[in-house]
MARMI-117864 format. One record per atom (N, C-alpha, C): residue in one letter; z, x, y; atom name; residue number from 0. Coordinates in steps of 0.02 Angstrom, whole numbers. Layout:
N
 res      w      u      v atom   n
   A      Z      X      Y   CA NUM
...
//
This chain:
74
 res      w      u      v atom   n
   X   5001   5973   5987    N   0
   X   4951   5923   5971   CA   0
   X   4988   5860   5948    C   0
   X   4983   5802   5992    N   1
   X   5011   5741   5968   CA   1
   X   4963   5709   5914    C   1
   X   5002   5692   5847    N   2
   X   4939   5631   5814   CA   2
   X   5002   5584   5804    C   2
   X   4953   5534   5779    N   3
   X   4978   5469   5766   CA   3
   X   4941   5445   5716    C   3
   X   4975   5367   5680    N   4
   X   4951   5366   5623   CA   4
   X   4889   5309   5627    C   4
   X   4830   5329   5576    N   5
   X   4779   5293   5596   CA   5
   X   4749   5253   5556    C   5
   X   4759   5183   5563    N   6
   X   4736   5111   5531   CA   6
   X   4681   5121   5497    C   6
   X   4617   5144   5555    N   7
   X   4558   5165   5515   CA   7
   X   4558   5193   5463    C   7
   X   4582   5265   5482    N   8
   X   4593   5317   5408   CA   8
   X   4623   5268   5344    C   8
   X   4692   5223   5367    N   9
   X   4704   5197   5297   CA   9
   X   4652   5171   5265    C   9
   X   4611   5126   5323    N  10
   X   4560   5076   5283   CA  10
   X   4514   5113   5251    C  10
   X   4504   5167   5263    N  11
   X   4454   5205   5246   CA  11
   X   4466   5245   5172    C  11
   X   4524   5255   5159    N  12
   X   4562   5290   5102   CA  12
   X   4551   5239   5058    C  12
   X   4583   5171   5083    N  13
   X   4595   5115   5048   CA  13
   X   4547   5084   5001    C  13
   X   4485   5089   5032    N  14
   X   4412   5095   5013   CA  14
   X   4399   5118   4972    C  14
   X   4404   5193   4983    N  15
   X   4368   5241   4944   CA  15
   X   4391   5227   4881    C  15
   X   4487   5209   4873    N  16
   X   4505   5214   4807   CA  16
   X   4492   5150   4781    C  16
   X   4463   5098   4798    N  17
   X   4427   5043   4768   CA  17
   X   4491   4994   4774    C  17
   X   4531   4987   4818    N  18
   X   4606   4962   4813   CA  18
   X   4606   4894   4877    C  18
   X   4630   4828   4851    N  19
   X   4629   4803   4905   CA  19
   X   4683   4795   4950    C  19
   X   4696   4765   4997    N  20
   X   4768   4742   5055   CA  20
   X   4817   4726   5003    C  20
   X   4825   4688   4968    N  21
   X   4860   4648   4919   CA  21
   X   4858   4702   4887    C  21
   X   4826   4762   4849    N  22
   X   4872   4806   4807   CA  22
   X   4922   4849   4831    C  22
   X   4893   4875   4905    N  23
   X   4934   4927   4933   CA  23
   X   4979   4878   4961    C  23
   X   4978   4844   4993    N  24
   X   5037   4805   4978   CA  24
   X   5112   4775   4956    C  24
   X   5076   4782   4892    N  25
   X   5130   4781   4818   CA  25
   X   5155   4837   4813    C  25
   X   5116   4886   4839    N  26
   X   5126   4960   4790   CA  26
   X   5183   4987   4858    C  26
   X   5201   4972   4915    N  27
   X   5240   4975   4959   CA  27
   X   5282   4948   4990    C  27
   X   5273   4889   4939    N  28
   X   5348   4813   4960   CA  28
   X   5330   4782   5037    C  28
   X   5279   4794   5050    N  29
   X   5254   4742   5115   CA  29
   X   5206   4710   5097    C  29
   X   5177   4666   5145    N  30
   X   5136   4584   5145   CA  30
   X   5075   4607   5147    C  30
   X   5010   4593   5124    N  31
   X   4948   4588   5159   CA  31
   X   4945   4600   5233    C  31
   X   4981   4552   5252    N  32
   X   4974   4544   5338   CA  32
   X   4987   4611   5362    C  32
   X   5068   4630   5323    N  33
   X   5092   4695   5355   CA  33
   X   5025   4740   5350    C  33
   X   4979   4753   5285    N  34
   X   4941   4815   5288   CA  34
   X   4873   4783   5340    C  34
   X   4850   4720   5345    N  35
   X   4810   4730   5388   CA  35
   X   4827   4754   5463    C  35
   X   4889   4743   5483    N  36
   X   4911   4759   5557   CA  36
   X   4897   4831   5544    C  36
   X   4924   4852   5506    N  37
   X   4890   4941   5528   CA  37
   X   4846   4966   5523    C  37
   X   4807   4919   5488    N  38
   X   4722   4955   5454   CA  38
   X   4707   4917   5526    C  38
   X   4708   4874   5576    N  39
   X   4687   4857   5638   CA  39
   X   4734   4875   5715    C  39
   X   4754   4936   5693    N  40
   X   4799   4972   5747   CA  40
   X   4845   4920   5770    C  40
   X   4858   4862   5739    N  41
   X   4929   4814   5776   CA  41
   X   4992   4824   5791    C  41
   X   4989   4857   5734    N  42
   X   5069   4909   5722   CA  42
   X   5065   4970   5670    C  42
   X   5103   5013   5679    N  43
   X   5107   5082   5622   CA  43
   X   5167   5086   5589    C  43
   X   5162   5093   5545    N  44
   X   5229   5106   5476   CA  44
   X   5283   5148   5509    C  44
   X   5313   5168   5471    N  45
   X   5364   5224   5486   CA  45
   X   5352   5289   5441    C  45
   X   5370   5348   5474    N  46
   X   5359   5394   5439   CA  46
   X   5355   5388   5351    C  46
   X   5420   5364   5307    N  47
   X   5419   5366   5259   CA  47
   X   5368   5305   5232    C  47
   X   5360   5265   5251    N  48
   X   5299   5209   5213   CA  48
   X   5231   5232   5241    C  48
   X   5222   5295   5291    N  49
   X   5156   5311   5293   CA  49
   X   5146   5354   5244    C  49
   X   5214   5393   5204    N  50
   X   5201   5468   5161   CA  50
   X   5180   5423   5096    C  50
   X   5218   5347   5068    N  51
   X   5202   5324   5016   CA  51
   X   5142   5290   5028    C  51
   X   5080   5258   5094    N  52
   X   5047   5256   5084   CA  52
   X   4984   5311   5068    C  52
   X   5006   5347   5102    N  53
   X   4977   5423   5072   CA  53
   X   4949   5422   5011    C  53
   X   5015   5398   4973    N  54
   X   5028   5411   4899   CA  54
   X   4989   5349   4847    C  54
   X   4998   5283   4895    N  55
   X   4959   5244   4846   CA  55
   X   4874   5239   4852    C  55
   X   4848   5290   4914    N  56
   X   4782   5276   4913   CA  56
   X   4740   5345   4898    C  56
   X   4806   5378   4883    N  57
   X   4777   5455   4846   CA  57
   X   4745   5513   4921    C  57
   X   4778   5518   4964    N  58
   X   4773   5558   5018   CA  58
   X   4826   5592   5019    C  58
   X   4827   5649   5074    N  59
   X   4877   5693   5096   CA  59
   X   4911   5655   5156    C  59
   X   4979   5654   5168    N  60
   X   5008   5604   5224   CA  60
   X   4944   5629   5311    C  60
   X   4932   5685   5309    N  61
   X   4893   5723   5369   CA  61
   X   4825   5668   5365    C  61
   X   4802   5667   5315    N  62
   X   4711   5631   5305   CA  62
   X   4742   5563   5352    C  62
   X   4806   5528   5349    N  63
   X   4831   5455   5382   CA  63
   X   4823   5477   5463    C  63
   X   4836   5524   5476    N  64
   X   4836   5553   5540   CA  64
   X   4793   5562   5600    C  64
   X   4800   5539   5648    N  65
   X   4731   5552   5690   CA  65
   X   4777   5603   5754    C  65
   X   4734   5623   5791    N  66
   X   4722   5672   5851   CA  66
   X   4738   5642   5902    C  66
   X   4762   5647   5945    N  67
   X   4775   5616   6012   CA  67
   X   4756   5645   6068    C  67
   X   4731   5724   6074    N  68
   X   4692   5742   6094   CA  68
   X   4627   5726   6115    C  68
   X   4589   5728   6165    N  69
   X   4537   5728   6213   CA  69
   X   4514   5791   6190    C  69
   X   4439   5775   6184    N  70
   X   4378   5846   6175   CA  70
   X   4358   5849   6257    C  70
   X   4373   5911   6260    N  71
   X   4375   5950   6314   CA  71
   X   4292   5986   6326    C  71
   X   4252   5961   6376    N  72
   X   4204   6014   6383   CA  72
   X   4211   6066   6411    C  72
   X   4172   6137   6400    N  73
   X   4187   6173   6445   CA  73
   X   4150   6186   6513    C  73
//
């Protein structure tokens, strides 16, 4: 199963923990700009700044993760 990492999900974490672009941000030594490119699929982090965003929006590095998989009918 291929996943990849998913902008949405951050924005969605990002949310929940009441946190804006500019905190996670700070809290990961990149720009605003940098976190909107991934919360809008422009670009994706690297493994280790996806595990610390993980960490600053209170998720498991997997919740960042999406499916690349196709739902299959039968």
């Amino acid at each position: 199963m291929a996943r990849h990492f998913s902008g949405c999900r951050l924005r969605a974490a990002r949310r929940a923990a009441g946190l804006t672009a500019e905190q996670v941000a700070s809290a990961v030594g990149r720009t605003p700009w940098t976190v909107w490119k991934w919360e809008c699929g422009a670009a994706a982090p690297g493994i280790h700044t996806a595990d610390l965003l993980a960490d600053v929006v209170g998720v498991a590095l997997p919740d960042l993760l999406a499916d690349d998989r196709q739902a299959v009918s039968a």
